[in-house]
Predicted model as a PDB file, atoms N, CA, C, CB and O in Angstrom, pLDDT in the B-factor column:
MODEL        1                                                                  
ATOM      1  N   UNK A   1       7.544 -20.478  -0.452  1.00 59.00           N  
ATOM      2  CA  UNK A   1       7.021 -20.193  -1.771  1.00 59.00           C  
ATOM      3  C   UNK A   1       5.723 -19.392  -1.682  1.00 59.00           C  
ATOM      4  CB  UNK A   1       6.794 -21.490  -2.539  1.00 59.00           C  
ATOM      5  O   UNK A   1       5.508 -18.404  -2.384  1.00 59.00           O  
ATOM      6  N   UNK A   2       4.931 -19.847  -0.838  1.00 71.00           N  
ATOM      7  CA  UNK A   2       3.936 -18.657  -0.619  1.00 71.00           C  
ATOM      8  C   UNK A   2       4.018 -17.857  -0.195  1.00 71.00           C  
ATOM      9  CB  UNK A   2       3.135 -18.670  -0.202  1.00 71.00           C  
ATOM     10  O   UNK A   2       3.074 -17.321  -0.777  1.00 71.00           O  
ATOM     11  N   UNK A   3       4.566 -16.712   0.783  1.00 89.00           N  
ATOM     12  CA  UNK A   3       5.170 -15.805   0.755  1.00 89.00           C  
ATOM     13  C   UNK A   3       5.558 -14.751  -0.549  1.00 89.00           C  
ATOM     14  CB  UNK A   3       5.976 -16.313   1.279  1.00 89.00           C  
ATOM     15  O   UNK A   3       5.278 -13.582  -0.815  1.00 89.00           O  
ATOM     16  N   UNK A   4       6.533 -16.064  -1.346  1.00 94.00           N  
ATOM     17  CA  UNK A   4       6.825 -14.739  -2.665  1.00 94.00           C  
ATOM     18  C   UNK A   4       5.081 -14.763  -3.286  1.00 94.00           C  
ATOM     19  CB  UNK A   4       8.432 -15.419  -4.421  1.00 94.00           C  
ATOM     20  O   UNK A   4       4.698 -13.646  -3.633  1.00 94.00           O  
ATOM     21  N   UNK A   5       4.270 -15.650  -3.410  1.00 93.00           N  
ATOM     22  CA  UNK A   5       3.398 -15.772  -4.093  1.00 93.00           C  
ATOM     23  C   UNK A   5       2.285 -14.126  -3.685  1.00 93.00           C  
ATOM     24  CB  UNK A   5       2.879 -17.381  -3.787  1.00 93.00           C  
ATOM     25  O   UNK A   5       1.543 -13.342  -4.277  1.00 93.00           O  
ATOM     26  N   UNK A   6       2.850 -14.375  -2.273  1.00 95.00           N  
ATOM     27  CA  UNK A   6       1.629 -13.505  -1.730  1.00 95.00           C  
ATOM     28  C   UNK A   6       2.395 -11.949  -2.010  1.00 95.00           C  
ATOM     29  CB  UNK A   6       1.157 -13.895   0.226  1.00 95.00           C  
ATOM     30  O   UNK A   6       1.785 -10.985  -2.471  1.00 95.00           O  
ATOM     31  N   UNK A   7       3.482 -11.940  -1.725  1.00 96.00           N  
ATOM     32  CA  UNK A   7       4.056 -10.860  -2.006  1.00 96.00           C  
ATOM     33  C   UNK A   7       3.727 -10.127  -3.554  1.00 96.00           C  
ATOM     34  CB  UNK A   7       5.413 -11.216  -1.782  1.00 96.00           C  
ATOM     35  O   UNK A   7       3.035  -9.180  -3.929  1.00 96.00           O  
ATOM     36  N   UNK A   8       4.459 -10.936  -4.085  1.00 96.00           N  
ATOM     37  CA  UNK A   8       3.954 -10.627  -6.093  1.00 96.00           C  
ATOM     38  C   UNK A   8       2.436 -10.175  -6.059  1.00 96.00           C  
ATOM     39  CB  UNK A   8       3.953 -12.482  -7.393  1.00 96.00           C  
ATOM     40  O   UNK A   8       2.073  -9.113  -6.564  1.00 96.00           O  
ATOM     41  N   UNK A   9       1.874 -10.751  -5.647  1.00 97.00           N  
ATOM     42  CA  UNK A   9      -0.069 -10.610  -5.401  1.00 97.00           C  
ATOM     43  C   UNK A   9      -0.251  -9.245  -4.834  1.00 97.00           C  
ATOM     44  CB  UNK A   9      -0.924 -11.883  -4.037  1.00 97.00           C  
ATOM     45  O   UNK A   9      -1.123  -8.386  -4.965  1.00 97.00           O  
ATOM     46  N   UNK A  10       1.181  -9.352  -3.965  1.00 97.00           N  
ATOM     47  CA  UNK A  10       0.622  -8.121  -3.371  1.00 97.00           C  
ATOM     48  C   UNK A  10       0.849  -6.362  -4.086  1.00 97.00           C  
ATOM     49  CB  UNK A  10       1.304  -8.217  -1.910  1.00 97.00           C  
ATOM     50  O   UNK A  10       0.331  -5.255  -3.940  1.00 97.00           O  
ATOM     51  N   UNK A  11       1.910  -6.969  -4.866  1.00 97.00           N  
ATOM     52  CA  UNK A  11       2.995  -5.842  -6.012  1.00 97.00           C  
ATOM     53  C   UNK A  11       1.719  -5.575  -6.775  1.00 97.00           C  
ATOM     54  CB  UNK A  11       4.623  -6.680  -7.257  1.00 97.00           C  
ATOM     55  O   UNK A  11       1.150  -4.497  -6.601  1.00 97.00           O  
ATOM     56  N   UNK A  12       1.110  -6.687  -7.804  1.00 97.00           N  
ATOM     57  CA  UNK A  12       0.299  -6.599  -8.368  1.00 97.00           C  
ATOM     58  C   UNK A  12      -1.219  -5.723  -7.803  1.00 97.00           C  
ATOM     59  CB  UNK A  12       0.343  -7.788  -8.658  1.00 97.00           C  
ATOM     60  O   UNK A  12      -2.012  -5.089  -8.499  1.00 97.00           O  
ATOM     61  N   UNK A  13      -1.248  -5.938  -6.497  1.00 97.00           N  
ATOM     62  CA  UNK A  13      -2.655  -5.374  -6.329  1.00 97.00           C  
ATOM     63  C   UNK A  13      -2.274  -3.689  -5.882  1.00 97.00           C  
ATOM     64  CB  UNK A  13      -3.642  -6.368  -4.968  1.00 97.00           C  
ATOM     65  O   UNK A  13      -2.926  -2.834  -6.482  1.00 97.00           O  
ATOM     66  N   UNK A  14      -1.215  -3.197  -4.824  1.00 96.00           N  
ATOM     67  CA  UNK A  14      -0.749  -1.889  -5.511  1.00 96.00           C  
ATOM     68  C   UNK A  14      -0.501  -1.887  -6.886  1.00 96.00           C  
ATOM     69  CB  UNK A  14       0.428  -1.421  -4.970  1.00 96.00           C  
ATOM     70  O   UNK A  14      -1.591  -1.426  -7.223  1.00 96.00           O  
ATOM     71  N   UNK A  15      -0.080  -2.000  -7.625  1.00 97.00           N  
ATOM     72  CA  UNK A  15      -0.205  -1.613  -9.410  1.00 97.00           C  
ATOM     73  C   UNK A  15      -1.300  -1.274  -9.438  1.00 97.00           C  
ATOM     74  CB  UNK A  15      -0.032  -2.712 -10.630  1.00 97.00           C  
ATOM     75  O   UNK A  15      -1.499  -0.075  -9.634  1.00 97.00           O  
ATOM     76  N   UNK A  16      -2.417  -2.150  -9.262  1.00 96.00           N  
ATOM     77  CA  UNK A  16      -3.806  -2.357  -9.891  1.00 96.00           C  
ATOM     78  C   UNK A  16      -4.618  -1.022  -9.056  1.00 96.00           C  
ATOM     79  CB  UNK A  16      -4.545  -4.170  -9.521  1.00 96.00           C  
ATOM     80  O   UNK A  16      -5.700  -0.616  -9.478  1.00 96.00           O  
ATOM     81  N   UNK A  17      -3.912  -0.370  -7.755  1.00 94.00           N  
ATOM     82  CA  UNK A  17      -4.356   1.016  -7.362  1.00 94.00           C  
ATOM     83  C   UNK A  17      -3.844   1.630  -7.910  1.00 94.00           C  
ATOM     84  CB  UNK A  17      -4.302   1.496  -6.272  1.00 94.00           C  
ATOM     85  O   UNK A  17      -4.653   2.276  -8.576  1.00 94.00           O  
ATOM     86  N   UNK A  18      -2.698   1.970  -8.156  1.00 94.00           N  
ATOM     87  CA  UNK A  18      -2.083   2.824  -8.864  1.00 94.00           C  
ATOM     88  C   UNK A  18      -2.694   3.244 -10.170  1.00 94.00           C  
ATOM     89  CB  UNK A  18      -0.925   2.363  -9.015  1.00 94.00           C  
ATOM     90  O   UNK A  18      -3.103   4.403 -10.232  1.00 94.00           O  
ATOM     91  N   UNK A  19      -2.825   2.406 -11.310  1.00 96.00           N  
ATOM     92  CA  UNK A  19      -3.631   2.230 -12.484  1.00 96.00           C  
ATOM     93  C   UNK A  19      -4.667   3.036 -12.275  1.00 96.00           C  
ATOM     94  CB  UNK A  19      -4.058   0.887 -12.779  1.00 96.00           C  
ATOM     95  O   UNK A  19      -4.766   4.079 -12.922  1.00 96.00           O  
ATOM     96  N   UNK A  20      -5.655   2.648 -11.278  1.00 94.00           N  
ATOM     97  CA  UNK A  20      -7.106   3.142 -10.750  1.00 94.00           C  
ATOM     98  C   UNK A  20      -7.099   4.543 -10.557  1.00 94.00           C  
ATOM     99  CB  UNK A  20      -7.559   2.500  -9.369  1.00 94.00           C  
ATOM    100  O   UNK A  20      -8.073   5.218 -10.889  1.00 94.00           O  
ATOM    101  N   UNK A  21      -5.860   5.152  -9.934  1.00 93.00           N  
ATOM    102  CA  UNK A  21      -5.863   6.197  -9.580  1.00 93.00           C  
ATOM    103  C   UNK A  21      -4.887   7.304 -10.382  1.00 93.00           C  
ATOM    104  CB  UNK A  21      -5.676   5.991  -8.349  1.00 93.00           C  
ATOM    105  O   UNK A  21      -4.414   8.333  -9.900  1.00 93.00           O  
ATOM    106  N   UNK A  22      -4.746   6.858 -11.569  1.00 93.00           N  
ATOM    107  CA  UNK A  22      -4.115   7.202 -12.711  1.00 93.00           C  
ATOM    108  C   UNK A  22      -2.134   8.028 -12.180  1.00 93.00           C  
ATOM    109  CB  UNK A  22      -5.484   8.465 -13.554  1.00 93.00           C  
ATOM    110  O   UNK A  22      -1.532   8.960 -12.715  1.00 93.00           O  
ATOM    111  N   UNK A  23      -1.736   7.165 -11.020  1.00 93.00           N  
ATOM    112  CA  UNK A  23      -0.469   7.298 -10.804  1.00 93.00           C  
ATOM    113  C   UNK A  23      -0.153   8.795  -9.704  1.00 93.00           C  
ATOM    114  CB  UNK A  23       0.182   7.338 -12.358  1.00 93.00           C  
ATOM    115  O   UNK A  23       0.869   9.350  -9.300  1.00 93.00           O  
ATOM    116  N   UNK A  24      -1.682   9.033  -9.523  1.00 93.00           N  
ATOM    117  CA  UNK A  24      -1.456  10.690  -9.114  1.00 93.00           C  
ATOM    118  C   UNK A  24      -1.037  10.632  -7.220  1.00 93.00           C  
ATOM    119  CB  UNK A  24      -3.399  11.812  -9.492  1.00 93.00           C  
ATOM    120  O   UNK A  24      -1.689  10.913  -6.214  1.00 93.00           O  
ATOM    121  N   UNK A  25       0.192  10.186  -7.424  1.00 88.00           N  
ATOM    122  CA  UNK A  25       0.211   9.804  -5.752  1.00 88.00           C  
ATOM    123  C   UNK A  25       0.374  10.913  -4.917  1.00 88.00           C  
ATOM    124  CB  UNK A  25       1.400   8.837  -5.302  1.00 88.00           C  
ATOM    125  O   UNK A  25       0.399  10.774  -3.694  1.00 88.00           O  
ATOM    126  N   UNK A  26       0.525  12.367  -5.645  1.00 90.00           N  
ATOM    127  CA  UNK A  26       0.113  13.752  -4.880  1.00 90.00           C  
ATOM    128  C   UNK A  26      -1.204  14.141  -4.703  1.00 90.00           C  
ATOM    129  CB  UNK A  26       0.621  14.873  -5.510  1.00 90.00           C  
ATOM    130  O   UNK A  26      -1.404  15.165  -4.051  1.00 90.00           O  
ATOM    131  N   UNK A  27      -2.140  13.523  -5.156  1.00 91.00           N  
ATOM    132  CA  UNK A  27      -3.502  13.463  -5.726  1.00 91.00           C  
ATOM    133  C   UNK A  27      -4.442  13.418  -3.904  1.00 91.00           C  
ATOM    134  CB  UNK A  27      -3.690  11.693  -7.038  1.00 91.00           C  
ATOM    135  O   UNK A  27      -4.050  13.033  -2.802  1.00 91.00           O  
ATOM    136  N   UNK A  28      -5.517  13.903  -4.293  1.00 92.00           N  
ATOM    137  CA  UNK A  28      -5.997  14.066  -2.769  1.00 92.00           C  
ATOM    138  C   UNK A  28      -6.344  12.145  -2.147  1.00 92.00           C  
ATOM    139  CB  UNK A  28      -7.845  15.331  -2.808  1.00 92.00           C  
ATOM    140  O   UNK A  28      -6.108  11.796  -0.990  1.00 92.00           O  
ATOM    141  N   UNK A  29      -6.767  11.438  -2.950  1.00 90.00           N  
ATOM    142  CA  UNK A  29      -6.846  10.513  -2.580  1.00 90.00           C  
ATOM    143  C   UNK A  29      -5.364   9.522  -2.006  1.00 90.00           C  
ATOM    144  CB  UNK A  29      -7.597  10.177  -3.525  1.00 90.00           C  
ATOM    145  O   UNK A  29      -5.336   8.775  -1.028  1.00 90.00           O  
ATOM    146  N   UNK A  30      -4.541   9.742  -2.711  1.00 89.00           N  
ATOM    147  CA  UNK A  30      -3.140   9.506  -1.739  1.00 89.00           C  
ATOM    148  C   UNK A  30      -2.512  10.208  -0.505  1.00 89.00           C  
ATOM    149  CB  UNK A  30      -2.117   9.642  -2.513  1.00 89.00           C  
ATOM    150  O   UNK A  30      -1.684   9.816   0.317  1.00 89.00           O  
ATOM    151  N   UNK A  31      -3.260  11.512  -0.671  1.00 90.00           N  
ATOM    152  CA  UNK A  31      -2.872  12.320   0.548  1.00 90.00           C  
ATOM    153  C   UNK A  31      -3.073  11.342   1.608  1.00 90.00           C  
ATOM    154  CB  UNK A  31      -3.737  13.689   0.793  1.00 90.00           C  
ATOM    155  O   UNK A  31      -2.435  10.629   2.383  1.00 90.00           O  
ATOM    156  N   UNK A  32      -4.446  11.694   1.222  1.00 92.00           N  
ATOM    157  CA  UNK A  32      -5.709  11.520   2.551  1.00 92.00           C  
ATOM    158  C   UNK A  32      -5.389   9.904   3.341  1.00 92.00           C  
ATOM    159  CB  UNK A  32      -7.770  11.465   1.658  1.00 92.00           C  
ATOM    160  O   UNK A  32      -5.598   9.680   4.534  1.00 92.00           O  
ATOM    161  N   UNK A  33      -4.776   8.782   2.218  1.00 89.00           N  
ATOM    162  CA  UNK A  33      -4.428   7.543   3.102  1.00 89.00           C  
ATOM    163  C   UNK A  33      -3.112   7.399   3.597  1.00 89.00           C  
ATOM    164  CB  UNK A  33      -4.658   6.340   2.416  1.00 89.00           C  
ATOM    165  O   UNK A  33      -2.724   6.596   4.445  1.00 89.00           O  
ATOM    166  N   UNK A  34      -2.295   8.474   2.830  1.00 88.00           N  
ATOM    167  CA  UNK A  34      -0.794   8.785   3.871  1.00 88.00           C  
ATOM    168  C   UNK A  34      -1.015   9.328   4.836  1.00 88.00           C  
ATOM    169  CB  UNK A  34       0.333   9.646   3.425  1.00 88.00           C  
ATOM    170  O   UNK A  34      -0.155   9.184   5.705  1.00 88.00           O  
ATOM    171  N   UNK A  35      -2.378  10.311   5.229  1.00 90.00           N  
ATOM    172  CA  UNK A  35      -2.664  10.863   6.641  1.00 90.00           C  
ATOM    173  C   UNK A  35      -3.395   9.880   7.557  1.00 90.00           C  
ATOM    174  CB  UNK A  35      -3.535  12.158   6.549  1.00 90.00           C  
ATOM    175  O   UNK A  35      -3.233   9.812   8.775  1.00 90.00           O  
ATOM    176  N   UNK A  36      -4.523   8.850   6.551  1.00 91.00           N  
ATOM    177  CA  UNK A  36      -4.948   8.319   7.688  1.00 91.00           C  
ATOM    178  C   UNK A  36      -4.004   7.380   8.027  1.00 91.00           C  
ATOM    179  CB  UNK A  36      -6.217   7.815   7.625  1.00 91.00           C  
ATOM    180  O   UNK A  36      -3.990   7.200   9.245  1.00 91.00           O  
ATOM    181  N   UNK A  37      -2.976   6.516   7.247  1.00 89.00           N  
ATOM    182  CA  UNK A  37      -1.873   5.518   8.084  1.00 89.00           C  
ATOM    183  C   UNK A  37      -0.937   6.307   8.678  1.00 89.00           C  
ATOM    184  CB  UNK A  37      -1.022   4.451   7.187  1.00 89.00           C  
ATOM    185  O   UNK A  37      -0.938   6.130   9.896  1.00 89.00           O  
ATOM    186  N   UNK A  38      -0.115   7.131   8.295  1.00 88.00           N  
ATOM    187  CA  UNK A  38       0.775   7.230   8.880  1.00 88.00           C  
ATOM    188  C   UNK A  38       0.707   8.962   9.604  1.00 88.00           C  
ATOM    189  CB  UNK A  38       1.865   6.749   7.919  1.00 88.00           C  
ATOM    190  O   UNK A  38       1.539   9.819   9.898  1.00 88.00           O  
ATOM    191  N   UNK A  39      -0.470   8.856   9.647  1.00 88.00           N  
ATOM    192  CA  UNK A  39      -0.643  10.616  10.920  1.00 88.00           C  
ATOM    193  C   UNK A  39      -0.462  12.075   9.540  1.00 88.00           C  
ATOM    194  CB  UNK A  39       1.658  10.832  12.721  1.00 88.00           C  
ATOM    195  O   UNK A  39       0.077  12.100   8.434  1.00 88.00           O  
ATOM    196  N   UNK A  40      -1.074  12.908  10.200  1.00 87.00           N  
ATOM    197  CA  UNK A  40      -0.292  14.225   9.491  1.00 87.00           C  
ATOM    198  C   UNK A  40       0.869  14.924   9.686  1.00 87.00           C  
ATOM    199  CB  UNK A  40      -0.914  15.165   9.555  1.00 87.00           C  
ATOM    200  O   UNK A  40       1.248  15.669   8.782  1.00 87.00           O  
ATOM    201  N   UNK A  41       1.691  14.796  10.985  1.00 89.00           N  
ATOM    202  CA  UNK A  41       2.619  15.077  11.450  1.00 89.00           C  
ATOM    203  C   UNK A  41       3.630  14.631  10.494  1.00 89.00           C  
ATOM    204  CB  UNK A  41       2.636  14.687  12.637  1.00 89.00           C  
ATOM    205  O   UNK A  41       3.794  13.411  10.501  1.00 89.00           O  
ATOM    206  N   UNK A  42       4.465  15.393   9.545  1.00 84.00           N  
ATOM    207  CA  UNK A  42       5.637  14.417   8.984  1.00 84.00           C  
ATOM    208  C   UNK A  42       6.843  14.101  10.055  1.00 84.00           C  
ATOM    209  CB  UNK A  42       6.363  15.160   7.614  1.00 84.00           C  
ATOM    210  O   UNK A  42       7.380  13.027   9.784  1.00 84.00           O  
ATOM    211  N   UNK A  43       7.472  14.830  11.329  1.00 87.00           N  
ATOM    212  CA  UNK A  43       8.116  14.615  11.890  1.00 87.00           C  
ATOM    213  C   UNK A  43       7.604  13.361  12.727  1.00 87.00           C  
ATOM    214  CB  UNK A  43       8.453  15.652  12.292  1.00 87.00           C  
ATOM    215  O   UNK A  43       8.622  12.833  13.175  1.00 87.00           O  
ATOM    216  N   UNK A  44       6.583  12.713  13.100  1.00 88.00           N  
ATOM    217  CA  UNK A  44       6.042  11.856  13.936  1.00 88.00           C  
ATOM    218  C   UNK A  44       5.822  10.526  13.003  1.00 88.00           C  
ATOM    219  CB  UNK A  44       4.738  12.491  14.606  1.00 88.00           C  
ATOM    220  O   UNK A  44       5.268   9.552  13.514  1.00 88.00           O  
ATOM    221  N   UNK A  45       6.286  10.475  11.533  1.00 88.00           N  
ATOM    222  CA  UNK A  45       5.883   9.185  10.184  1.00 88.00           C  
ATOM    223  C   UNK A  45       7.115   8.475  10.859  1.00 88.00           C  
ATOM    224  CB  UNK A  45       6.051   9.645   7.960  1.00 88.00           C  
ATOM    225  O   UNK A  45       8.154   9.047  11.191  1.00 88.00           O  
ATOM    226  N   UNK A  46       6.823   7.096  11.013  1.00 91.00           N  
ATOM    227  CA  UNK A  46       7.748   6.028  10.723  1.00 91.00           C  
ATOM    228  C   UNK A  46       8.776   6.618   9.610  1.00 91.00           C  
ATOM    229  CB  UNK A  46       6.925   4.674  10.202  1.00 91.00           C  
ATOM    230  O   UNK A  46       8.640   7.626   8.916  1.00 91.00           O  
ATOM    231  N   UNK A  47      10.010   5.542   9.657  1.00 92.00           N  
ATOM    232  CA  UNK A  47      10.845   5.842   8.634  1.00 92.00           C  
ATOM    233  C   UNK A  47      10.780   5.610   7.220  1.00 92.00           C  
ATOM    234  CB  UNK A  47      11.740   5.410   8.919  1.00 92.00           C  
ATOM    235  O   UNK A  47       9.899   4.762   7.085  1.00 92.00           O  
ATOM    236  N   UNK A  48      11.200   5.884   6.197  1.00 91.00           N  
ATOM    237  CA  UNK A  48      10.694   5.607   4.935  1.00 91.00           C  
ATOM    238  C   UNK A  48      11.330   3.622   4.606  1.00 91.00           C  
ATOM    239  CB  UNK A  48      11.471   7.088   3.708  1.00 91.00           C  
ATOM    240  O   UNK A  48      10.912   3.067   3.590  1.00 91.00           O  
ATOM    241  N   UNK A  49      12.065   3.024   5.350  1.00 96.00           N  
ATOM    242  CA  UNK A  49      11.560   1.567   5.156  1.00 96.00           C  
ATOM    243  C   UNK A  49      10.989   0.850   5.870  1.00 96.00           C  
ATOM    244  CB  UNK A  49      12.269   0.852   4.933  1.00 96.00           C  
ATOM    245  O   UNK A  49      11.101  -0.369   5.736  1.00 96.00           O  
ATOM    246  N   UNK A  50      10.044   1.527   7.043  1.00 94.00           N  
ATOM    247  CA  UNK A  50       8.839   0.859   7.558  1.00 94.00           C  
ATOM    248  C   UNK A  50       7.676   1.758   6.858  1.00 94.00           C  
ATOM    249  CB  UNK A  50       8.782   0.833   9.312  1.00 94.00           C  
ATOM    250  O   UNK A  50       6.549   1.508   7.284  1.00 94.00           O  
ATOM    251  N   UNK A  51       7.717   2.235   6.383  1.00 91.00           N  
ATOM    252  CA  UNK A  51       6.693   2.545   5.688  1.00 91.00           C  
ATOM    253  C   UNK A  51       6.170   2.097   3.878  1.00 91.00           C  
ATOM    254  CB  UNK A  51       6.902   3.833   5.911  1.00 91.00           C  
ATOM    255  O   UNK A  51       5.113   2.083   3.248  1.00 91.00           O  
ATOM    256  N   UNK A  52       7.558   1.795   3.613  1.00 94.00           N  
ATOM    257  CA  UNK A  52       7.587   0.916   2.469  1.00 94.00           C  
ATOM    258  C   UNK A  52       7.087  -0.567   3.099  1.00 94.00           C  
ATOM    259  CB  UNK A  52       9.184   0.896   1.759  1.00 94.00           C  
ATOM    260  O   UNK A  52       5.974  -0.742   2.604  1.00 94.00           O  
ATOM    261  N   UNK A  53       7.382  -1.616   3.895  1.00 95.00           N  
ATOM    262  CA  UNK A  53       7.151  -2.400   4.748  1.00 95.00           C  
ATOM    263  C   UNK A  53       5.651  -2.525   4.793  1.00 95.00           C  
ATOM    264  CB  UNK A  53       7.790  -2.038   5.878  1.00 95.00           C  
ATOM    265  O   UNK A  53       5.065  -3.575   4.527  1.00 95.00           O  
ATOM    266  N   UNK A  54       5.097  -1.480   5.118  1.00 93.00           N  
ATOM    267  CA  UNK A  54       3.871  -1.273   5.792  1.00 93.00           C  
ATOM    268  C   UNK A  54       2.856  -0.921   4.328  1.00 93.00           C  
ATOM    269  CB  UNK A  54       4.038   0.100   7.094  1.00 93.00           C  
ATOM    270  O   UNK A  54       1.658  -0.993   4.600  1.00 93.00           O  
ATOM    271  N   UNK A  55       3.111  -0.612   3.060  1.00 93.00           N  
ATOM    272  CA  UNK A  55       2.803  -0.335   2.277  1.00 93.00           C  
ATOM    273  C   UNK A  55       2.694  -2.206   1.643  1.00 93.00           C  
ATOM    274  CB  UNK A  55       3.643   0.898   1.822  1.00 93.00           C  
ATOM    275  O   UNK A  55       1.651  -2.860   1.631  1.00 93.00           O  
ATOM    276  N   UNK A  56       3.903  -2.648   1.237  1.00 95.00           N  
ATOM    277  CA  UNK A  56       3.851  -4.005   0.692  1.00 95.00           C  
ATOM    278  C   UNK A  56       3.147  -5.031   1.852  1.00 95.00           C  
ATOM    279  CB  UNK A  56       5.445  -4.480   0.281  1.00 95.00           C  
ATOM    280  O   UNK A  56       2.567  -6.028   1.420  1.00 95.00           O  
ATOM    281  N   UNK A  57       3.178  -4.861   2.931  1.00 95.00           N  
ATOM    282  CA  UNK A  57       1.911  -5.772   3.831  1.00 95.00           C  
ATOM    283  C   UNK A  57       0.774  -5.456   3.376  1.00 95.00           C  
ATOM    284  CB  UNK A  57       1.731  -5.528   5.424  1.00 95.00           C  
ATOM    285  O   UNK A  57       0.188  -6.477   3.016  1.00 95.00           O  
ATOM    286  N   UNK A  58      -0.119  -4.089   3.140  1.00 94.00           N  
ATOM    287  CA  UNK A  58      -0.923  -3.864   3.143  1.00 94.00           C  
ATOM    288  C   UNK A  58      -1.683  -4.887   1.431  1.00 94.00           C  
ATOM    289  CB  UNK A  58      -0.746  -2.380   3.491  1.00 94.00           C  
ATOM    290  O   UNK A  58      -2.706  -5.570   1.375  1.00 94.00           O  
ATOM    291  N   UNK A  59      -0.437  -4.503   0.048  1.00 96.00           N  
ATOM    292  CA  UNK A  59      -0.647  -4.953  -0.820  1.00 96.00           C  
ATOM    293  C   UNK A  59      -0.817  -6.269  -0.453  1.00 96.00           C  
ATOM    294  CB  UNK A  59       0.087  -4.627  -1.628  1.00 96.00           C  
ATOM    295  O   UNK A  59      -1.740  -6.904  -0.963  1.00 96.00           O  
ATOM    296  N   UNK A  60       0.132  -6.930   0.575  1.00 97.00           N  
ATOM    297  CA  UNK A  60      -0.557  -8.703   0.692  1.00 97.00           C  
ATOM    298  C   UNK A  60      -1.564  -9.521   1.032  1.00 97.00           C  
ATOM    299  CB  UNK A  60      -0.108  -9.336   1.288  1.00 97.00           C  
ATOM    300  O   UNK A  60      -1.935 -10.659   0.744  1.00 97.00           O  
ATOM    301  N   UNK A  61      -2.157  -7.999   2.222  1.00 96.00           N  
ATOM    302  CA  UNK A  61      -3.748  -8.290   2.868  1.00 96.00           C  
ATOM    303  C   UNK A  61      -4.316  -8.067   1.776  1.00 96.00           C  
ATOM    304  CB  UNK A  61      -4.445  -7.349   4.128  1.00 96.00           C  
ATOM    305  O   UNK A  61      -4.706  -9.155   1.353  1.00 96.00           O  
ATOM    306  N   UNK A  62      -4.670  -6.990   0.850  1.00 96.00           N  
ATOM    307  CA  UNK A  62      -5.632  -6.743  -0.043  1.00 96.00           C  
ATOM    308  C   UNK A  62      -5.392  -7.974  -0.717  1.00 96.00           C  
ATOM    309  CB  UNK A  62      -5.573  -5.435  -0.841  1.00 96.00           C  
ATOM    310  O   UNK A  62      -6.191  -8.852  -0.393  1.00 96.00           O  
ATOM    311  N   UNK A  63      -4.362  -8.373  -1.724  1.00 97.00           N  
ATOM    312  CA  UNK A  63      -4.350  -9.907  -2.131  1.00 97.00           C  
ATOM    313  C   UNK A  63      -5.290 -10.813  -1.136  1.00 97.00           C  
ATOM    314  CB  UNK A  63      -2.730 -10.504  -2.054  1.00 97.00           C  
ATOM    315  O   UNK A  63      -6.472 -11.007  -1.419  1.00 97.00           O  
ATOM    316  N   UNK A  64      -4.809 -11.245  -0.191  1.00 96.00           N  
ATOM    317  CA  UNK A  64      -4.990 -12.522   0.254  1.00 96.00           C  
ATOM    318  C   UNK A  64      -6.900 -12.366   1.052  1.00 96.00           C  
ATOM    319  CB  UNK A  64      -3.426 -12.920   1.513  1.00 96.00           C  
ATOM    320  O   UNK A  64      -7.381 -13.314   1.674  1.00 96.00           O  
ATOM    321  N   UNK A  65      -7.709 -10.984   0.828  1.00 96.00           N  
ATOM    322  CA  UNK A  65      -8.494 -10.620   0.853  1.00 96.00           C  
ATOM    323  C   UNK A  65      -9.401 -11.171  -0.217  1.00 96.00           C  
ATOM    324  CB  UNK A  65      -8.231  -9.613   1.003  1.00 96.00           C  
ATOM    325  O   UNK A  65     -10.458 -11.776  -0.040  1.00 96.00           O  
ATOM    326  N   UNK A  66      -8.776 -10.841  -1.438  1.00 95.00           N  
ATOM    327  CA  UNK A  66      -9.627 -10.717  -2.776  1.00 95.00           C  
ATOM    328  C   UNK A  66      -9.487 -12.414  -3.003  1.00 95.00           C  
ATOM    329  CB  UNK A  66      -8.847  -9.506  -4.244  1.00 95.00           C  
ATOM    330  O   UNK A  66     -10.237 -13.004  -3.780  1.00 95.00           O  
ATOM    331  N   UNK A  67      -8.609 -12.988  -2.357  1.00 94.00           N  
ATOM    332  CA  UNK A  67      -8.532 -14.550  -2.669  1.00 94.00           C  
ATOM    333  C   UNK A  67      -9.715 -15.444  -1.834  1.00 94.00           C  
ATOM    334  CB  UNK A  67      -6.926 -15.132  -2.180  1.00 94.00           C  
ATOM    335  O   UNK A  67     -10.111 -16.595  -2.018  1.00 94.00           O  
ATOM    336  N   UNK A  68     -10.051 -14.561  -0.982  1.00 94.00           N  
ATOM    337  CA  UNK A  68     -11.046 -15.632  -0.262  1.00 94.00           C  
ATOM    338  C   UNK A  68     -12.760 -15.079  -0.736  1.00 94.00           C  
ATOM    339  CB  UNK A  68     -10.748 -15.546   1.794  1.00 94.00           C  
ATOM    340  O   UNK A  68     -13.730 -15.371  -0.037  1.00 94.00           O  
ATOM    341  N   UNK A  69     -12.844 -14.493  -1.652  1.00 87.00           N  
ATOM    342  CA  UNK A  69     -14.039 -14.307  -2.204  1.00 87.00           C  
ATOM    343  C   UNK A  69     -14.444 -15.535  -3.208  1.00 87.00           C  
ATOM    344  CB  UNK A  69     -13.996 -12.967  -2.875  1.00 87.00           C  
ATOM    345  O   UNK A  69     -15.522 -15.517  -3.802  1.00 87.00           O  
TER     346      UNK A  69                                                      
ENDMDL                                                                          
END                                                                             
């Protein structure tokens, strides 16, 4: 059960960037953290469902981050 908890937390806290960054995921600020995680090389990116993967972990750290404040 915690798991989905943290997961949802984690959906929610991408949303809550998304929102912030008014959806512009071509926008230089989305560039720039698709280059710093996953390289500039597009032939050298993980596949697009470890990178989805790697996207919803990240939303669970930022959750489970903002929970211990």
């Amino acid at each position: 059960m915690r798991n989905i908890g943290e997961t949802l937390g984690g959906l929610w806290e991408l949303g809550w960037l998304g929102v912030k960054t008014r959806f512009r995921l071509r926008g230089a600020y989305w560039r720039w953290r698709q280059e710093t995680v996953f390289g500039c090389d597009p032939a050298l990116r993980p596949s697009r469902r470890q990178r989805l993967r790697a996207i919803l972990a990240y939303g669970r750290w930022v959750y489970r981050m903002k929970r211990l404040r």
